[in-house]
C-alpha positions as CSV (number, residue, x, y, z in Angstrom):
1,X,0.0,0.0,0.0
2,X,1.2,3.6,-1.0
3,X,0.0,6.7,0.7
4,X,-0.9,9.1,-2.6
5,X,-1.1,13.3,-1.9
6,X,-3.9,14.6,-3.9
7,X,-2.1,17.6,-6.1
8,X,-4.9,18.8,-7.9
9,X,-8.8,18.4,-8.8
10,X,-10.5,19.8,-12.0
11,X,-14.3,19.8,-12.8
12,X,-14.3,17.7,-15.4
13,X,-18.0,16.9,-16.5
14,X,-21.6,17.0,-14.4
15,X,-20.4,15.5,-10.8
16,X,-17.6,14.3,-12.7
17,X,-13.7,15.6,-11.3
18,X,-10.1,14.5,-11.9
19,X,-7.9,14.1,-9.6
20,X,-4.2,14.2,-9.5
21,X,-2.3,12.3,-7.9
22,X,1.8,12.4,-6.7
23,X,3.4,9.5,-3.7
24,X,3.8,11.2,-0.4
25,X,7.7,12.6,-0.3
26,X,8.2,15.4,-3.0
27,X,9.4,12.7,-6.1
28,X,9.4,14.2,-9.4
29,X,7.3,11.4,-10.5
30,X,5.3,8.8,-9.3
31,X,6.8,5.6,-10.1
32,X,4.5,3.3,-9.9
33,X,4.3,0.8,-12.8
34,X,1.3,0.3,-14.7
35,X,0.0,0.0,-18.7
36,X,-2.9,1.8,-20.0
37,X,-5.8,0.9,-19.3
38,X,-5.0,-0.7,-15.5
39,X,-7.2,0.1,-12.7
40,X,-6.1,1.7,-9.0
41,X,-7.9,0.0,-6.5
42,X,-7.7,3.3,-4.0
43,X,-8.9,3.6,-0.5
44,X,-10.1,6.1,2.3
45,X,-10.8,5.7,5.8
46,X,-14.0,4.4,6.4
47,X,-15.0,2.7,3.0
48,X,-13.9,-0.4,1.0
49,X,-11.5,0.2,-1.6
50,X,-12.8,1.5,-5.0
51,X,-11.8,0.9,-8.6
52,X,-10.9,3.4,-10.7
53,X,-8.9,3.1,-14.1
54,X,-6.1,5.5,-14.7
55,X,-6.9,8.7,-17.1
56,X,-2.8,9.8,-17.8
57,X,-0.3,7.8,-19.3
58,X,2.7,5.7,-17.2
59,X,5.1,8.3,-18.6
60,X,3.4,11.5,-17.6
61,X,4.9,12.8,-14.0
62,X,1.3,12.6,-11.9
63,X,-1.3,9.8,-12.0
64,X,-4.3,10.9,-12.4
65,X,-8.1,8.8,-12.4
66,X,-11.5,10.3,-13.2
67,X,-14.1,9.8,-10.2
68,X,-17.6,10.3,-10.8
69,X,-19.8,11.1,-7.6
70,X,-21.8,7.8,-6.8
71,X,-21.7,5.9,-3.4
72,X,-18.7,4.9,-0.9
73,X,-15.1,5.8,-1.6
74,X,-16.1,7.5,-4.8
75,X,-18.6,9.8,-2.8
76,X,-16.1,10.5,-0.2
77,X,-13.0,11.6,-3.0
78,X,-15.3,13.4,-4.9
79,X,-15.1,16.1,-2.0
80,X,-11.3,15.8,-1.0
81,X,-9.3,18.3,-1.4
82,X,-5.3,19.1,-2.9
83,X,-3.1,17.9,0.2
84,X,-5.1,15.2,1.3
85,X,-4.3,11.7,1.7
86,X,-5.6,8.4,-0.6
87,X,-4.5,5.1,-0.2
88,X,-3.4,3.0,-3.0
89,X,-4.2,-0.5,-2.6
90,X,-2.7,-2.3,-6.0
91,X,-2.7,-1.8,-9.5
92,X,-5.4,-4.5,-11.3
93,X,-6.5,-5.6,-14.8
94,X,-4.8,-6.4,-17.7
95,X,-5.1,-2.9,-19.5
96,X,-4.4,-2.8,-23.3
97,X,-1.0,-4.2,-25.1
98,X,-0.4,-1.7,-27.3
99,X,2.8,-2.9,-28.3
100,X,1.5,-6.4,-29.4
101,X,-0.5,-3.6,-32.4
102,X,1.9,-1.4,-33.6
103,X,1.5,0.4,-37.3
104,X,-2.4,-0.2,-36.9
105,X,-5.3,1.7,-36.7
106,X,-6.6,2.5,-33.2
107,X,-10.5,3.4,-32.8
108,X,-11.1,4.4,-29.2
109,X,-14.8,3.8,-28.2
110,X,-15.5,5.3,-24.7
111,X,-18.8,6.0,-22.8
112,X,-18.9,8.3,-20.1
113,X,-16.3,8.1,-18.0
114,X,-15.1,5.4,-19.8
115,X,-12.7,7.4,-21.8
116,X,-10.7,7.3,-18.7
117,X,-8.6,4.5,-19.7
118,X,-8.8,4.9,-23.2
119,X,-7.2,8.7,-22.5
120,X,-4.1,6.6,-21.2
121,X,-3.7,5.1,-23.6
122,X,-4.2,7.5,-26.4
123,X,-1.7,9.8,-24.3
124,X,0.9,6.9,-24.3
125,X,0.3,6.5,-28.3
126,X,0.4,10.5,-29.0
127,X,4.1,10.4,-27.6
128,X,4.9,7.6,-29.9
129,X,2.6,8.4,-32.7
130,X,5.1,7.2,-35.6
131,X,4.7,3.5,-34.2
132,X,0.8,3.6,-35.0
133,X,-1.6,4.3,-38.0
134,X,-4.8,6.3,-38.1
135,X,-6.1,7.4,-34.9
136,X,-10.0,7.6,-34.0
137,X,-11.6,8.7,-30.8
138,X,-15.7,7.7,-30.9
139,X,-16.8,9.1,-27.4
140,X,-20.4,9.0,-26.5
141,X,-22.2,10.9,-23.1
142,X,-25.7,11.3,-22.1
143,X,-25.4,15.5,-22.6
144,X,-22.9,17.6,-23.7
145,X,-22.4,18.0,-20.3
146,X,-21.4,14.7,-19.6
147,X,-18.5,14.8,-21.5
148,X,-15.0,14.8,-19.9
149,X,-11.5,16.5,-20.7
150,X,-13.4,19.0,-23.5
151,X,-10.3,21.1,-22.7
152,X,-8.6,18.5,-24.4
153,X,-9.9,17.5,-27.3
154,X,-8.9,20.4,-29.5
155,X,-5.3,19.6,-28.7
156,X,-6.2,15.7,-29.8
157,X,-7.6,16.9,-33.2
158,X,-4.7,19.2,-33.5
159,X,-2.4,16.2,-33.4
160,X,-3.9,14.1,-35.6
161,X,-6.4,12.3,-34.3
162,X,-10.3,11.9,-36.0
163,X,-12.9,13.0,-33.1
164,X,-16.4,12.4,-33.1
165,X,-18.8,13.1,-30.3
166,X,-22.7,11.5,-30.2
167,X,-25.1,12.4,-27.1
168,X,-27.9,10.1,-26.3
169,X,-30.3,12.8,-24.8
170,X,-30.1,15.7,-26.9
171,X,-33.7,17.6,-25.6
172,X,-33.1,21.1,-23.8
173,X,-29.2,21.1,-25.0
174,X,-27.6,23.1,-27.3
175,X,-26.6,20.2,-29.9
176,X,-25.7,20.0,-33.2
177,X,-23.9,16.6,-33.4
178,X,-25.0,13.5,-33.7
179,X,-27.5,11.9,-31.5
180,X,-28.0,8.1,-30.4
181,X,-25.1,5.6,-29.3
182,X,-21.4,5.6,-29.7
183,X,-21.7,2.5,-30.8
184,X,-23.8,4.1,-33.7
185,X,-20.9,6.2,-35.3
186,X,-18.5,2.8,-35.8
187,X,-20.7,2.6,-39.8
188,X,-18.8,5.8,-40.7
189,X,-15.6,5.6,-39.7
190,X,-14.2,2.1,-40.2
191,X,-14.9,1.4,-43.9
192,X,-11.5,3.7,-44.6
193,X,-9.2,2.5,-42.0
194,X,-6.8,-0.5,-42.6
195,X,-6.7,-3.2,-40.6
196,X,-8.5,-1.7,-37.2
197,X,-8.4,-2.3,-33.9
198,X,-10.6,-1.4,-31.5
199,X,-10.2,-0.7,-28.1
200,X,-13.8,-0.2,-25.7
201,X,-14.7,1.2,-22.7
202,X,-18.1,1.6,-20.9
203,X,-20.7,-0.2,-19.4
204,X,-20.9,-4.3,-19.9
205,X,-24.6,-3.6,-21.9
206,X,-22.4,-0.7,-24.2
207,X,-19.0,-3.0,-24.4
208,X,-21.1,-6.3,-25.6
209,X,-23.4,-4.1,-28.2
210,X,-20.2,-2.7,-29.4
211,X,-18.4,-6.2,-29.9
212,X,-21.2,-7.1,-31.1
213,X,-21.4,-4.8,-33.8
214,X,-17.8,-4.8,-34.5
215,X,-17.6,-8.4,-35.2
216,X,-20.8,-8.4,-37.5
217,X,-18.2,-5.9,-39.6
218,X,-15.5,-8.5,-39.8
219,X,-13.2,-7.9,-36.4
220,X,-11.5,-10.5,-35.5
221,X,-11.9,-11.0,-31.5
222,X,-8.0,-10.7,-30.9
223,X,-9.1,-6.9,-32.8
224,X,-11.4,-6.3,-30.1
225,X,-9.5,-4.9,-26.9
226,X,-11.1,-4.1,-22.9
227,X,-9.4,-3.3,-20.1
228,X,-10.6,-6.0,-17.7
């Protein structure tokens, strides 16, 4: 177990915040070893340990993990502040092996705050961008509002990559996008990519639709990657 000093918090969507992380005694990075898509199990006084998937990549200084205001630890981080104290249990799932898909396509399908993981490892493959193909980013939310790192995702299209946004309840919101289920916007992107692979994250109803989907179109299930 590691004792982890919160170093920052930023609203990131409705009840939605990130939180970033550093080890307790003023490293210049936090050292702990991990591949996208890997979950912290992280703890606080009083509740069970929680699971939450790491948002930034293994090379960036700080860890940081989206938490979404629900029940037990989550509730109780939601409200911490910079300087306090959160216990990190271990370091689970078997996250995505980018390496074993080199010079491919990527399409990143996230849900909510599913494009936690998918964030690491899109940060990871930005550094190394010359090792990979195409890249796609499909990111569904209920709202606009729902969505998470919006501050970001200029800076993604900047670099290369092909976004697309889709909300599934569009009344009483300024929208212009398209509407439905990010599973829905897989028909228009993959006919032009070469040799794809996908890598999901969301619910277990929106992660089987998707494989679902995505092996009617010819994905081969060793082209389909979760986290856990």
């Amino acid at each position: 177990m590691r004792s982890l000093i919160i170093t920052g918090v930023s609203d990131q969507a409705r009840g939605t915040r990130s939180f970033d992380l550093m080890p307790a005694g003023g490293v210049e990075n936090h050292r702990v070893s991990f591949v996208p898509g890997q979950v912290a199990v992280l703890q606080v006084e009083g509740e069970a340990p929680a699971y939450f998937a790491f948002a930034s990549a293994p090379e960036d200084p700080e860890l940081e993990v989206l938490v979404k205001q629900k029940i037990g630890a989550s509730n109780v981080i939601f409200d911490m502040k910079a300087g306090e104290r959160i216990q990190l249990v271990d370091v689970t799932g078997r996250g995505f092996a980018l390496n074993d898909h080199q010079m491919k396509d990527l399409v990143f399908v996230a849900m909510g705050t599913g494009v936690a993981p998918l964030r690491s490892a899109l940060r990871q493959v930005l550094k190394r961008k010359e090792h990979f193909g195409q890249l796609v980013v499909l990111y569904g939310a209920r709202t606009p509002d729902d969505f998470c790192y919006r501050d970001e995702t200029g800076d993604w299209e900047d670099a290369g990559v092909e976004l697309r946004q889709v909300i599934s309840r569009p009344d009483g919101h300024d929208w212009s996008g398209p509407t439905g289920y990010v599973q829905s916007l897989l028909d228009h992107v993959l006919p032009s990519l070469h040799s794809p692979i996908a890598l999901i994250c969301g619910s277990p109803a929106m992660i089987g639709q998707t494989r679902d989907r995505l092996e009617k179109m010819g994905f081969a299930p060793n082209e389909i990657l979760t986290n856990y």
